[in-house]
N, C-alpha and C positions, 0 to 999 in steps of 0.2 A: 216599601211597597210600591212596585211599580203599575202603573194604570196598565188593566187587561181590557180587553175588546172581546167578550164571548160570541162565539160564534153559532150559528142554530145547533139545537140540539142533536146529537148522532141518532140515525136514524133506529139505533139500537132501541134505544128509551122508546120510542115509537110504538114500539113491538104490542103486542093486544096482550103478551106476558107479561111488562112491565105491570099494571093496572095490579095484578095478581100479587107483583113483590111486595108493593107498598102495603095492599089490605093486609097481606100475612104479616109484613113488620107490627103495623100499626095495632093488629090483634094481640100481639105479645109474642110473634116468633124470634128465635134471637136474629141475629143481624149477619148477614153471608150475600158474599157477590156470588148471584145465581150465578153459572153454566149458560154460555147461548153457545153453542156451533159447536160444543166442547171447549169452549175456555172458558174464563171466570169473566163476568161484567167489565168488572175494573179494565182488565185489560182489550177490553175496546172502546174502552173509552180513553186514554191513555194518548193513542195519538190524533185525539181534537184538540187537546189543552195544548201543544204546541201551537195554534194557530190561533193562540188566544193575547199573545206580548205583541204588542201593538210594533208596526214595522218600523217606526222613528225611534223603537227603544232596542232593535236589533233583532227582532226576532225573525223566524221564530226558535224559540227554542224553550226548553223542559228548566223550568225556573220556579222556585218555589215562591205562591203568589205573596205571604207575608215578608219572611225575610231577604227572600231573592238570592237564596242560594244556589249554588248552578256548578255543572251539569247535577241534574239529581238521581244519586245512585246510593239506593235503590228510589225508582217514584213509588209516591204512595197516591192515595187521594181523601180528602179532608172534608167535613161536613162543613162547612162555615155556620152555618145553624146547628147545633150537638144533636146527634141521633137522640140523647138521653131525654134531649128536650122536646122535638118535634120529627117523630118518628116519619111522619106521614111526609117530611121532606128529605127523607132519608136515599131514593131516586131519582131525585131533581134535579135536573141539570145546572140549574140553577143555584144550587146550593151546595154544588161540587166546585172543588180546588183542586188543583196541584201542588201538594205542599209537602218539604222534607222531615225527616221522620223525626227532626227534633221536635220541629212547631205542630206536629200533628200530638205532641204528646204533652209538650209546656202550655196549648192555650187554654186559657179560663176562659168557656164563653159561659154569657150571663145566660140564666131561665127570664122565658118572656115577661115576667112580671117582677123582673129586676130594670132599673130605670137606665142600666148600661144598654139592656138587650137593643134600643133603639140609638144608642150613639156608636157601637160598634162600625166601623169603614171598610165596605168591603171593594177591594180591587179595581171589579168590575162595575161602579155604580158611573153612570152614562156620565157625572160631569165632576168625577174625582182626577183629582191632580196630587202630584205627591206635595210641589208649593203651595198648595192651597193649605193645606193643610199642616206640613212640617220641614221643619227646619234639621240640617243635617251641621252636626255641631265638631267642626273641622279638628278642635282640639283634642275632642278626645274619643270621636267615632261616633257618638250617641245620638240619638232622635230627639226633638223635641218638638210642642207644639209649634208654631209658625207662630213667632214673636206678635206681627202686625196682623193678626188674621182674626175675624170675628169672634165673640166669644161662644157661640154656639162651635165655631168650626173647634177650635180650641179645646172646646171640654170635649168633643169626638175624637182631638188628636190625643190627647194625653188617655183616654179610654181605651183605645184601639195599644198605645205602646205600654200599658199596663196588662190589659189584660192577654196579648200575645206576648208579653216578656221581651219586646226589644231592645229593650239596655242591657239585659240579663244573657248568663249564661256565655260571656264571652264575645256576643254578636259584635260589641263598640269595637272590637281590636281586630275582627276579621273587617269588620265593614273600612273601616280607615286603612289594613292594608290593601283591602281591593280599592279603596280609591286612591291610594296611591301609585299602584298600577295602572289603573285608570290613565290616570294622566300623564304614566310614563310611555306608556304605548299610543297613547290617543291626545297630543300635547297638542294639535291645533283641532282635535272635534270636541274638547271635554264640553260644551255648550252643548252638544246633542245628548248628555242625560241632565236632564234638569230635575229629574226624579231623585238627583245625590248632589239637589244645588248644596254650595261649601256654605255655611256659616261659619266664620273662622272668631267667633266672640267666643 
C-alpha cells in the first residue's frame, strides 16, 4: 500500500445532483454511476485518482491504492467503506479508491460494529507510511506487520493484510518479481521506495 495524497474533491461531486444520489441510494435504490454530461460518474472521476501517488513515489500514475498494481486495465473504483455497509458514503470522495478488479472483489471489509471496522489502514490517512506500519519480507514476497512498531500499529497491520488478502492469491510472487525489477532497473534509487523497504529475515 503506497501512501496517497487526495486531492479536493472534483468539482463533479459538487454538483446540487450529487445530494440527490446519495438520498436515493440511502432510501434503498440499487447502486449505478449516474449519467453527468452523458457519461457515467465513475468516469470523471477517474482522472483525479492519478494525482493522488504522492510525487516521491513516481507518480502520477493509475495504481491500485491496496495492492499497487499498475498500469490498471481495466480501472475500476472501490468503496473503502462497503456500499453494503454505509450507503450514505457511497458518493464520497472520500471514500473512493483506485483499485484493480482483483482487490475490488477479494476484500473483506468489516460492518461498523465489527472491532476490525476501526483498525482497517486506508492509503490516504494524513500520517500513514507503509514502514510504520509493515515489513516487506524479502524471502518470500509477503507482508507483514513491522516487527518494531507499536502494538496498536501492529494489530492494524495484520488487519488491513488479512482482511484485503495480501499474502493471498499469488500477490507474494508478483510483488518479489516486481521488486526484483525494481532494483534491476533502479540499482542506485531503490532508497526512493521505502513503501517496499526489503526485510530479508
Amino acid at each position: 500500500m503506497t501512501p496517497l495524497i487526495r486531492p479536493p474533491a472534483p468539482p463533479v461531486l459538487a454538483l446540487d445532483a450529487a445530494r440527490g444520489w446519495t438520498a436515493r441510494f440511502v432510501a434503498g435504490a440499487d447502486f449505478a454511476w449516474p449519467d453527468v454530461d452523458k457519461l457515467p460518474l465513475n468516469q470523471h472521476l477517474l482522472p483525479h485518482f492519478a494525482a493522488m501517488l504522492a510525487p516521491e513515489h513516481g507518480g502520477p500514475e493509475q495504481v491500485c491504492a491496496y495492492c499497487n498494481a499498475w498500469p490498471l486495465k481495466p480501472t475500476t473504483i472501490d468503496h473503502f467503506r462497503a456500499k453494503a455497509h454505509r450507503r450514505d458514503l457511497a458518493f464520497a470522495w472520500t471514500n473512493l479508491f483506485l483499485a484493480c478488479g482483483d482487490c475490488q472483489k477479494r476484500g473483506d471489509r468489516p460492518a461498523p460494529h465489527e472491532p476490525e471496522w476501526a483498525l482497517l489502514i486506508a492509503p490516504d490517512e494524513l500520517d500513514y507510511q507503509f514502514e510504520r506500519y509493515f515489513d516487506y519480507v524479502e524471502r518470500d514476497g509477503t507482508l507483514a506487520p513491522r516487527a518494531d512498531a507499536p502494538q496498536a500499529d501492529r494489530e492494524r497491520a495484520e488487519a488491513t493484510i488479512r482482511l484485503f488478502r495480501l499474502n493471498e492469491f499469488g500477490l507474494p510472487r508478483l510483488r518479489a518479481t516486481a521488486m526484483r525489477r525494481l532494483r534491476a532497473d533502479n540499482p542506485n534509487e531503490f532508497e526512493a521506495f521505502p513503501f517496499l523497504r526489503p526485510l530479508a529475515a
